[in-house]
C-alpha positions as CSV (number, residue, x, y, z in Angstrom):
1,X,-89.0,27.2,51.2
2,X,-87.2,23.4,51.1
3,X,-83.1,24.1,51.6
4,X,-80.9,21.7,50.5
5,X,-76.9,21.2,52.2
6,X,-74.7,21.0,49.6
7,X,-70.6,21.0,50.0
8,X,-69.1,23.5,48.4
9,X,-65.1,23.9,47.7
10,X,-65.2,26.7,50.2
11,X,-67.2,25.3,53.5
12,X,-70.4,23.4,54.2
13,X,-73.3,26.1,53.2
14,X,-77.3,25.7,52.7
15,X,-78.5,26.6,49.3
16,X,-81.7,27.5,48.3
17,X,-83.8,29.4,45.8
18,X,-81.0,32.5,44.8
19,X,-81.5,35.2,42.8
20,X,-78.2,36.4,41.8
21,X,-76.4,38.8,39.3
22,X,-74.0,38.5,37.0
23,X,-71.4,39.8,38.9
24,X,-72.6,37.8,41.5
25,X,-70.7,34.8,39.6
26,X,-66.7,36.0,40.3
27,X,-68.1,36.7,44.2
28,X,-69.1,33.3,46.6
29,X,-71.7,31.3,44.4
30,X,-70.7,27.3,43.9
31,X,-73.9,25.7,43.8
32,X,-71.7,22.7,43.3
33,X,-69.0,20.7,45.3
34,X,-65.6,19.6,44.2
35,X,-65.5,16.8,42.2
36,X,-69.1,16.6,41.5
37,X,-70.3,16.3,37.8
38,X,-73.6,17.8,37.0
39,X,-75.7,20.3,35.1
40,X,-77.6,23.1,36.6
41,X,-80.8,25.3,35.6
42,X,-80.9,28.9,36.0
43,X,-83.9,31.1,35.0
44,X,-82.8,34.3,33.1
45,X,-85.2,37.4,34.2
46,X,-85.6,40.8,33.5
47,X,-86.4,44.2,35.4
48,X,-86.1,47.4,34.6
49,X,-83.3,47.1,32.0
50,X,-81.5,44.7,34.8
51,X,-80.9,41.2,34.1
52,X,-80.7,38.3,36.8
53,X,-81.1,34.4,37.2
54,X,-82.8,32.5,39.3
55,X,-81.1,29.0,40.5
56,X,-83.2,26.2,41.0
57,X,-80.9,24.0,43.1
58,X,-80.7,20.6,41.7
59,X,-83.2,17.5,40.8
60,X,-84.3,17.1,44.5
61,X,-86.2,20.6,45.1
62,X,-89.5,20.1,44.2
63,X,-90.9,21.4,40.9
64,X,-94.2,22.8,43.1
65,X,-91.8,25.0,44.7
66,X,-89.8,26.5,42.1
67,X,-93.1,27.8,40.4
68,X,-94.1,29.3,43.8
69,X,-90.5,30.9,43.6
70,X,-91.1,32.1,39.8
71,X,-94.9,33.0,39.9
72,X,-93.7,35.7,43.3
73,X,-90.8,37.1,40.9
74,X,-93.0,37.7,38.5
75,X,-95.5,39.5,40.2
76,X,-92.8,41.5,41.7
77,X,-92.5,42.9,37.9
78,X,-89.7,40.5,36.7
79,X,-90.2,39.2,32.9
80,X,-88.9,35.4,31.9
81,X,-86.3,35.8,29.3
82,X,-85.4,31.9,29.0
83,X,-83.6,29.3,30.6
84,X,-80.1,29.0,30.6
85,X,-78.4,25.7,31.8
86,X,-74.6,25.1,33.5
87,X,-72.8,22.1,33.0
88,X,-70.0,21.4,35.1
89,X,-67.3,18.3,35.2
90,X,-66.2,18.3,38.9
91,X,-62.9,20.8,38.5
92,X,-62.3,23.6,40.9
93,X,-62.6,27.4,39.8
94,X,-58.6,27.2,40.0
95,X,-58.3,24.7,37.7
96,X,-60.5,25.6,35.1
97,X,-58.8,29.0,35.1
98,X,-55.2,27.4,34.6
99,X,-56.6,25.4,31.8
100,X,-57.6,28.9,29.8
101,X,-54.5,30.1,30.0
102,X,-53.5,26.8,27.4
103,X,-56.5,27.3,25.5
104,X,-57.7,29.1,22.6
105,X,-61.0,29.8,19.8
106,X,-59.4,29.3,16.7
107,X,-61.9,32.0,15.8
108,X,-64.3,34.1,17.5
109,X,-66.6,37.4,17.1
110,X,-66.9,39.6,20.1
111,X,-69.8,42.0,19.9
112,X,-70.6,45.2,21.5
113,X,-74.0,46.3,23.8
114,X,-76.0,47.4,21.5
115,X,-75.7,43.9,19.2
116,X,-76.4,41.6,22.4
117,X,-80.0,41.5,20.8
118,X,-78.6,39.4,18.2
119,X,-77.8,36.6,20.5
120,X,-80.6,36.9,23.1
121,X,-82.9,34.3,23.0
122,X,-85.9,36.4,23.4
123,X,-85.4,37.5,20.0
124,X,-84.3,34.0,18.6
125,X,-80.7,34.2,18.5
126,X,-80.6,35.3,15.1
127,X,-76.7,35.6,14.7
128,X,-75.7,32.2,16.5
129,X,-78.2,30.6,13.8
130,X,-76.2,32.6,11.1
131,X,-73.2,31.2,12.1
132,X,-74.3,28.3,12.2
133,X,-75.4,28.0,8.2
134,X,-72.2,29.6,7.3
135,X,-69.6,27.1,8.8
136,X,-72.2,24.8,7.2
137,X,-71.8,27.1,3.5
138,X,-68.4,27.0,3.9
139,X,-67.4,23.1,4.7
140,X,-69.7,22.5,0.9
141,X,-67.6,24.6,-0.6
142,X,-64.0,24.4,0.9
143,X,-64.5,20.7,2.2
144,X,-63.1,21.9,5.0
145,X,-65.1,21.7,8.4
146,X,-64.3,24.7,10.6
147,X,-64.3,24.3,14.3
148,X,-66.7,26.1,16.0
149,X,-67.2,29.8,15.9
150,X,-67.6,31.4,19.0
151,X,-69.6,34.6,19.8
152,X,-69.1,36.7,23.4
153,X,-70.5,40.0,24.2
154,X,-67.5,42.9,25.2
155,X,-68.7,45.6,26.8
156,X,-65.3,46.9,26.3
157,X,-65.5,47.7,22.5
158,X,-67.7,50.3,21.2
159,X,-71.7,49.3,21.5
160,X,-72.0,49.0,17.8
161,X,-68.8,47.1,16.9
162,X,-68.1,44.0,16.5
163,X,-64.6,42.2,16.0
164,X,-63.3,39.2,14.3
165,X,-60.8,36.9,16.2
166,X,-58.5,34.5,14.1
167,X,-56.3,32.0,17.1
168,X,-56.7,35.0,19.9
169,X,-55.9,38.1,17.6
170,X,-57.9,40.7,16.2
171,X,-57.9,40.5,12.3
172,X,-60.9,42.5,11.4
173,X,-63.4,44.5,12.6
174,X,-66.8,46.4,11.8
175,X,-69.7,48.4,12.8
176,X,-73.4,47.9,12.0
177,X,-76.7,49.4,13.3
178,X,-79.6,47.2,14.1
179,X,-82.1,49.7,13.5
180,X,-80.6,50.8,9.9
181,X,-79.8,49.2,6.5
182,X,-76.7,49.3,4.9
183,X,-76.7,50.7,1.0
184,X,-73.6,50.1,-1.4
185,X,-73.5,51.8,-4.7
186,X,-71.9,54.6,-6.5
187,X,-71.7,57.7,-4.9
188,X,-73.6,59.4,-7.6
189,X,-76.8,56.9,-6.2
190,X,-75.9,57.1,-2.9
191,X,-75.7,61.1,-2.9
192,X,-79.5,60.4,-3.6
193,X,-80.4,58.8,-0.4
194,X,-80.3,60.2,3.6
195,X,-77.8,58.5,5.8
196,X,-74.3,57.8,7.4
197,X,-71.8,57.8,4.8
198,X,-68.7,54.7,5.6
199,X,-67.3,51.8,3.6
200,X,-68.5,48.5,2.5
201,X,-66.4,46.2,5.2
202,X,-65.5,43.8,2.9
203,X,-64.8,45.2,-0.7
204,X,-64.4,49.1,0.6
205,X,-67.3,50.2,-1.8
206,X,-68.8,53.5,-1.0
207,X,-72.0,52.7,1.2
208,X,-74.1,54.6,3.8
209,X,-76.5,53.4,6.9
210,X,-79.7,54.4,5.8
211,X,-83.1,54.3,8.0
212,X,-85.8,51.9,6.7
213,X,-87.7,54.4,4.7
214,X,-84.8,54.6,3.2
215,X,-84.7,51.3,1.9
216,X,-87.2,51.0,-1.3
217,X,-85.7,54.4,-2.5
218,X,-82.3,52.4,-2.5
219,X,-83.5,49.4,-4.6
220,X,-85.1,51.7,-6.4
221,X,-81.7,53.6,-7.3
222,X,-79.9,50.0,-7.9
223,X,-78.2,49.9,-4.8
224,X,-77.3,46.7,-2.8
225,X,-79.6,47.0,0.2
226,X,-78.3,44.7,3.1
227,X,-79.3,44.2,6.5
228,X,-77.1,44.5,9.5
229,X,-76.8,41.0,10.5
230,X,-75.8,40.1,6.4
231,X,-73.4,42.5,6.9
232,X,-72.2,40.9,9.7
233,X,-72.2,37.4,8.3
234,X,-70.8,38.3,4.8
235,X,-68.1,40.1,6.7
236,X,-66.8,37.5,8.9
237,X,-67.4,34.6,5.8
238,X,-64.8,36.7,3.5
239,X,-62.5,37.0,7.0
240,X,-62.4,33.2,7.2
241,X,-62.0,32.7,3.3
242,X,-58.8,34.5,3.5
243,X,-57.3,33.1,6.4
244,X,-58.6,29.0,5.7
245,X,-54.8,28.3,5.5
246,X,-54.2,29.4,8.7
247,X,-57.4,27.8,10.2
248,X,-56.2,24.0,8.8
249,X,-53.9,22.3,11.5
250,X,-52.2,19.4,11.0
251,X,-54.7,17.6,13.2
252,X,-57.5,18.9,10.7
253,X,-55.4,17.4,8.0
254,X,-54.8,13.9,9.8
255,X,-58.8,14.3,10.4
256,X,-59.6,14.7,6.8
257,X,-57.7,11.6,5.6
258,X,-58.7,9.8,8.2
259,X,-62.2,9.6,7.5
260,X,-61.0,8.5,3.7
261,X,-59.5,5.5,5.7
262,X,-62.9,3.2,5.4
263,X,-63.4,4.1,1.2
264,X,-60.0,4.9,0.0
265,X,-57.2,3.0,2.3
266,X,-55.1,2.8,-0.5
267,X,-55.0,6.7,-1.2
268,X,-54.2,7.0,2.5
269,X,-52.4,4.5,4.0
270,X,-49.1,5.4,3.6
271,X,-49.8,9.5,4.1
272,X,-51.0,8.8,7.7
273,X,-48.4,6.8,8.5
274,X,-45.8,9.0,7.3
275,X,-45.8,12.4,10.1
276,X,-43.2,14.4,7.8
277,X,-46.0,13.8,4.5
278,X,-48.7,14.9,6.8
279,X,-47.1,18.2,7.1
280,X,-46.7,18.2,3.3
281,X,-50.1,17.7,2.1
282,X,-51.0,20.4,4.8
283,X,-48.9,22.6,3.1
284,X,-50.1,21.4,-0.2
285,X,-53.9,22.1,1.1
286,X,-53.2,25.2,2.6
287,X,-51.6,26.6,-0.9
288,X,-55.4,25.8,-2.3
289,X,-57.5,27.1,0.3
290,X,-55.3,30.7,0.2
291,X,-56.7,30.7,-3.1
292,X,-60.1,29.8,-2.2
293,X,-59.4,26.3,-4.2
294,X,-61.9,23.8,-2.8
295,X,-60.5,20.9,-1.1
296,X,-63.4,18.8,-1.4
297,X,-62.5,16.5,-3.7
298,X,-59.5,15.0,-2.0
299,X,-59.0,11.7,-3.3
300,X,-57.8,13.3,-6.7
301,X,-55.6,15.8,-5.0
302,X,-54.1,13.1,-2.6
303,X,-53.8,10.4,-5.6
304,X,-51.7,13.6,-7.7
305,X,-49.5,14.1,-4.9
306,X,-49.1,10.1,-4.5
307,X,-48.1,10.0,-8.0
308,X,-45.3,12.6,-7.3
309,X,-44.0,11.5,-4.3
310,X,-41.3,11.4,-5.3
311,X,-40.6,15.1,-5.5
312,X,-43.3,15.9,-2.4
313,X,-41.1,18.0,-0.7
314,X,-41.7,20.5,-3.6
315,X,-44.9,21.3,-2.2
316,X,-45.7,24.6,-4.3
317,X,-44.7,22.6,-7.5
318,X,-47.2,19.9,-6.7
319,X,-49.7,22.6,-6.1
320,X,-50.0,23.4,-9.4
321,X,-50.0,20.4,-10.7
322,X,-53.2,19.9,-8.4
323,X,-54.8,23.2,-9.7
324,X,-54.4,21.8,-13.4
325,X,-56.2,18.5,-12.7
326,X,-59.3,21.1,-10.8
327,X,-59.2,23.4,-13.7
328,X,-63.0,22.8,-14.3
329,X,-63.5,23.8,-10.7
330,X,-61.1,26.5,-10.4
331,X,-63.0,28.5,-13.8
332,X,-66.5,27.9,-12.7
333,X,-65.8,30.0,-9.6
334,X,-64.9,32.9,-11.8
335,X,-67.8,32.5,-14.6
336,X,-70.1,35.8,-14.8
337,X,-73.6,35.7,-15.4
338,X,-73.6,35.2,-19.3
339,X,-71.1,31.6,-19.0
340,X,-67.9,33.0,-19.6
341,X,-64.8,34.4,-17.8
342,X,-63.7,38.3,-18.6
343,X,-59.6,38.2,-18.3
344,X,-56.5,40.1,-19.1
345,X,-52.9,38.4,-19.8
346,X,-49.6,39.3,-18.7
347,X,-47.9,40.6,-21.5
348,X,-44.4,38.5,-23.1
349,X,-41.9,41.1,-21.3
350,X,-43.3,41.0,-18.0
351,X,-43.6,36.8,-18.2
352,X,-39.7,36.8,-19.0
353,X,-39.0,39.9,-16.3
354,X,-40.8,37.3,-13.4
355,X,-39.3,34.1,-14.7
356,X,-35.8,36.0,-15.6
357,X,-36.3,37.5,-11.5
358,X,-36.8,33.6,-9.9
359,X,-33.7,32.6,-7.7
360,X,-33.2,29.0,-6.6
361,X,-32.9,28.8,-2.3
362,X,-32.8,25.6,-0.2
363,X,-36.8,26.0,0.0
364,X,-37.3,26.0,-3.5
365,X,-37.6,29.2,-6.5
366,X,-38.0,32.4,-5.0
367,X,-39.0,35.4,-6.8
368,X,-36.3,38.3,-6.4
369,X,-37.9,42.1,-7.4
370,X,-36.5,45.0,-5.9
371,X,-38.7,47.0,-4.4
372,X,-39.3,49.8,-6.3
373,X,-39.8,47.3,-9.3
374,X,-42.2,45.4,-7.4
375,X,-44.5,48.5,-6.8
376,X,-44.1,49.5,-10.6
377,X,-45.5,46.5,-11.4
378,X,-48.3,46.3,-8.8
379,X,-49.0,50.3,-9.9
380,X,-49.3,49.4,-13.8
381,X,-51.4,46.6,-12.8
382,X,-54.0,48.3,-10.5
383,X,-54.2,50.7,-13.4
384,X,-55.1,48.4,-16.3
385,X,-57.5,46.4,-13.6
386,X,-59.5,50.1,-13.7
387,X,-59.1,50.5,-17.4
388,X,-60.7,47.2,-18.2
389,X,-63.4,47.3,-15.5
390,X,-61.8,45.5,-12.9
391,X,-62.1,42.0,-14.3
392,X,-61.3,39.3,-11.7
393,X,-59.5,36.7,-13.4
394,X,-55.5,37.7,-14.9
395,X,-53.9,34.6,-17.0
396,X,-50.3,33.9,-17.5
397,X,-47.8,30.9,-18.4
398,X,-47.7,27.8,-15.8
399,X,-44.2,28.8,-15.0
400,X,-44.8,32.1,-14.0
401,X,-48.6,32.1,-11.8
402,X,-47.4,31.0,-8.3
403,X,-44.8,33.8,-8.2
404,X,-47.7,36.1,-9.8
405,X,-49.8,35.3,-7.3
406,X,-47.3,35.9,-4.6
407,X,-46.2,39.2,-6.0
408,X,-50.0,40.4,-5.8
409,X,-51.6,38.3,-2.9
410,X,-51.5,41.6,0.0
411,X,-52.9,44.4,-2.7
412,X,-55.7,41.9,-4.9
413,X,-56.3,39.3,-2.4
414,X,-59.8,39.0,-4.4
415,X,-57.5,38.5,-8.4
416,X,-57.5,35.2,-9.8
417,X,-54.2,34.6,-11.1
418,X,-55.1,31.8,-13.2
419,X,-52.3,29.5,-16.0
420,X,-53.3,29.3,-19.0
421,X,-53.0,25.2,-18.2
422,X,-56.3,25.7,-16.1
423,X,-58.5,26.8,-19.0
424,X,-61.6,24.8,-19.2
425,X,-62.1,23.6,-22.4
426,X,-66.2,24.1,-22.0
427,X,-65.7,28.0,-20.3
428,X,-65.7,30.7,-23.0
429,X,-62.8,32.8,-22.2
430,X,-62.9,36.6,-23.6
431,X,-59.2,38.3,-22.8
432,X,-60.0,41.9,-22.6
433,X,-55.7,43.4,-22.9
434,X,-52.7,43.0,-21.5
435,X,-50.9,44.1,-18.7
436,X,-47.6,45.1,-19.7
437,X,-44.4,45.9,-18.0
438,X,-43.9,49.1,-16.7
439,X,-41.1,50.9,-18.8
440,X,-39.3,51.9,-16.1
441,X,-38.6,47.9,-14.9
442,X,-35.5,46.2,-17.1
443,X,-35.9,42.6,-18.0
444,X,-32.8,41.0,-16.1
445,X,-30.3,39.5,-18.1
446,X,-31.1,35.6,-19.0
447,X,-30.0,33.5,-16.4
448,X,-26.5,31.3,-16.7
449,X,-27.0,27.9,-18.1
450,X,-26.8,26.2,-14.7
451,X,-29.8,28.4,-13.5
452,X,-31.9,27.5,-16.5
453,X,-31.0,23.9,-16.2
454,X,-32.5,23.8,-12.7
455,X,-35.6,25.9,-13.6
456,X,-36.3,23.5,-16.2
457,X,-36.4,20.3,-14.0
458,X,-40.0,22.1,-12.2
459,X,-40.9,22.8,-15.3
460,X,-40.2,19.3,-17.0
461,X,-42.6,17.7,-14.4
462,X,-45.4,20.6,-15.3
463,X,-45.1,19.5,-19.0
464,X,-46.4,16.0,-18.3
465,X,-49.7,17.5,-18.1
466,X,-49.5,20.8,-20.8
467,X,-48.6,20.7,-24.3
468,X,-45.2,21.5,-25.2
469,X,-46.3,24.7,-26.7
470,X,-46.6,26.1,-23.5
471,X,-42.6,26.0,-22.5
C-alpha cells in the first residue's frame, strides 16, 4: 500500500488508506497540516447497521490503489453509501472551535434517529431538496431571501422528533413517522379510521398517524392525507412565516437596497447612506413581513416612505400607509375559492373603546387595556370567529387596525386584521356580523382636547390617501 508523510498540527505521522469511525473524528485524525488549504474525499460505508469512512489521502495516491483498497472492503461485506468530501482552510481545531462560540444558524432543524433517512443520500436526500424549494417558495412570495437552513441529526432528542431552531433557540417542534401518513379531519371522520390520535402541528386540528392502508379510506372520508416529510416542510414554512421579522437583519435590509442600486439609485441613494433610516425601513419591513405582507415590490414601499420622510421616525404610521398603497396584494392573499373575501367588522363601540384606550408615549400611540378588558375582548372575539365559521379576514377603521392587530397578534396569529382603506375595489367583499364589545368593558371617557389634537396629526397624514368619510 503507497504511504504518504504528511505534517500534522500534532507531530510528523505517515497516513495511509484509514478506515475510521465517527467518533474517531474528536480522537487523533488530521489528515491535514496547519495552514494547509485543501479538500479531502472520504468514502461513506456500511456494515451491519455500522457506518464508517474510508480516507483516500490526497491527489497523489494513486487511483489504482484506492479501488484495490474499496474492492477488499467490499468483499469483506461493507456496502458504499456515497462520497462525502471535507474542505478545509488551513485553521487549527482550536481556532475553528473559538470561532463557533461567535457564530450562529439563523435557523436550523435538528432531527432525531429514526428521520436520518431523510437526509441520507442513499435514499436521495429527500428533506435537504425540500428545503431547498421552500426558501426558494418563500423569497417569491416574501421577496425576502432567507439564509440558509441548516439540517443536523441529534441523537439527543427523541428518534421521531424533530425541532425548529430560530438564532440558536428552540421555537417549535414536532413528531412524524416515516412509515405512516398523517390524516387531519373532524373527529367524527377520523373516529372512522385506525391510528395514533395527536394534533395537526401547525393549525392544532384533530389528526391521527395512520398506516398506508389506511390512506385511500382517508381520502375517501375527506380527510387531508399528508405525508411525513410535508408535514415536516409545511411545519417549519409556517415557523418561518411567523418569525420573518425576526429573521431580517439590518444587513439583509442594506442587502436588499443595495441590489436596487443599479435600477433605482434615486429610490436608494440617500436610504443607504443614512445608517439611522436603514434601521427605519427595517422596522418598516419587519411590521409587513409579521403580517405575512410581501416585501417584494420594494421600490413602491421605499418611494412611500421617501415621500414621508419627513415623519420616518413614525415607523408604524408609515406602515400603514404602505399597506394602503398594497391593498390589491394584501386581499388576494385572503380570497377563497369562489373570488371573494368572507369578513366580520368591529362593531362602532368597540372602534371608540380601542381608539378612546390609545395613549401617546415617546415611541409613539400605545394602546392602554387593562387586563381583564383585554381578555373580554379577546373572549367575545374567539366566540364570534366560531359563530361565523372562523372566517380569516376581520375589518375595521384605519385608525384603529395596528392596535387591533397588536391586541390579537399572540391568540390569532393566522387573523387578518385588515382597514377598510385596503379594500380592493375588484375583490367582492361579503361581511358576515360584527364583533361587538363585550358588555362588561366601558368605553373610556373621550379623551381631553390636547389628546385628540395629537391623535389627529397620524390621522391627518392617513387621510391623504382615504376619503374623508373614513375619519
Amino acid at each position: 500500500m503507497e504511504k504518504k508523510t504528511k505534517r500534522t498540527m500534532y507531530e510528523e505521522k505517515e497516513v495511509s488508506f484509514k478506515l475510521f469511525h465517527p467518533a474517531d473524528i474528536e480522537v487523533d485524525f488530521i489528515p491535514w497540516g496547519k495552514g494547509e488549504k485543501n479538500k479531502q474525499s472520504l468514502i461513506k460505508l456500511r456494515k451491519e447497521g455500522k457506518t464508517a469512512y474510508l480516507y483516500f489521502g490526497d491527489e497523489t495516491l494513486k487511483e489504482v490503489e484506492s479501488q484495490k483498497m474499496l474492492m477488499k472492503l467490499l468483499t469483506a461485506g461493507w456496502e458504499k453509501m456515497g462520497e462525502v468530501s471535507i474542505e478545509f482552510d488551513g485553521r487549527s481545531g482550536q481556532e475553528k472551535e473559538a470561532d463557533e462560540l461567535f457564530s450562529r444558524d439563523v435557523v436550523r432543524i435538528e432531527i432525531g434517529r429514526n428521520l436520518l433517512p431523510l437526509v441520507d443520500p442513499a435514499t436521495g436526500a429527500p428533506l435537504v431538496d425540500a428545503v431547498g424549494a421552500l426558501r426558494k417558495d418563500i423569497a417569491a412570495f416574501t421577496g425576502f431571501v432567507l439564509p440558509g437552513i441548516h439540517i443536523r441529526d441529534n441523537l439527543m432528542i427523541p428518534f421521531d422528533n424533530y425541532v425548529i431552531f430560530l438564532k440558536e433557540t428552540p421555537i417549535a417542534s414536532g413528531e412524524i413517522f416515516l412509515d405512516r401518513f398523517l390524516a387531519i379531519g373532524s373527529s367524527e371522520q377520523l373516529s372512522q379510521l385506525k391510528g395514533w390520535s395527536v394534533k395537526d402541528p401547525v393549525f392544532s386540528a384533530p389528526a391521527q398517524w395512520i398506516e398506508t392502508n389506511e390512506k385511500a379510506k382517508a381520502e375517501e372520508l375527506g380527510c387531508m392525507v399528508m405525508g411525513p416529510l410535508n408535514v415536516m416542510i409545511t411545519h417549519l414554512r409556517n415557523t418561518i412565516e411567523v418569525n420573518l421579522k425576526d429573521i431580517l437583519g439590518l444587513q439583509d435590509v442594506k442587502r436588499l437596497l443595495e441590489h436596487l442600486q443599479d435600477t433605482h439609485p434615486i429610490v436608494v441613494e440617500d436610504f443607504l447612506k443614512d445608517k439611522k433610516k436603514l434601521r427605519q425601513i427595517r422596522k418598516i419591513l419587519q411590521n409587513l413581513l409579521s403580517e405575512r405582507v410581501g416585501i417584494r415590490d420594494l421600490v413602491s414601499i421605499l418611494e412611500t416612505i421617501g415621500d414621508n420622510e419627513e415623519i420616518i421616525e413614525k415607523t408604524d404610521l408609515i406602515t400603514e400607509l404602505v399597506r394602503i398603497l398594497l391593498a390589491r396584494q394584501i386581499c388576494w392573499s385572503y380570497v377563497d375559492v369562489e373570488g371573494k373575501i368572507n369578513a366580520l367588522v368591529l362593531s362602532r363601540r368597540l372602534e371608540e373603546k380601542i381608539q378612546s384606550s390609545l395613549k401617546e408615549t415617546k415611541q409613539g400611540l400605545t394602546l392602554t387595556l387593562k387586563a381583564d378588558e383585554a381578555d373580554a375582548i379577546i373572549a367575545e372575539l374567539k366566540k364570534t370567529l366560531q359563530d361565523y365559521g372562523n372566517p380569516q379576514v376581520i375589518f375595521c377603521d384605519p385608525q384603529t387596525r395596528i392596535y387591533f392587530r397588536r391586541l390579537t397578534a399572540i391568540n390569532f396569529p393566522n387573523l387578518g386584521i385588515l382597514s377598510t382603506a385596503e379594500i380592493s375595489r375588484n375583490i367582492p367583499v361579503h361581511i358576515l356580523g360584527e364583533v361587538e364589545l363585550p358588555g362588561s368593558v366601558p368605553i373610556i371617557p373621550a379623551k381631553s382636547e390636547d389628546e385628540r389634537e395629537e391623535n389627529k396629526k397620524d390621522r391627518g397624514l392617513l387621510s391623504k390617501y382615504l376619503p374623508k368619510m373614513l375619519f
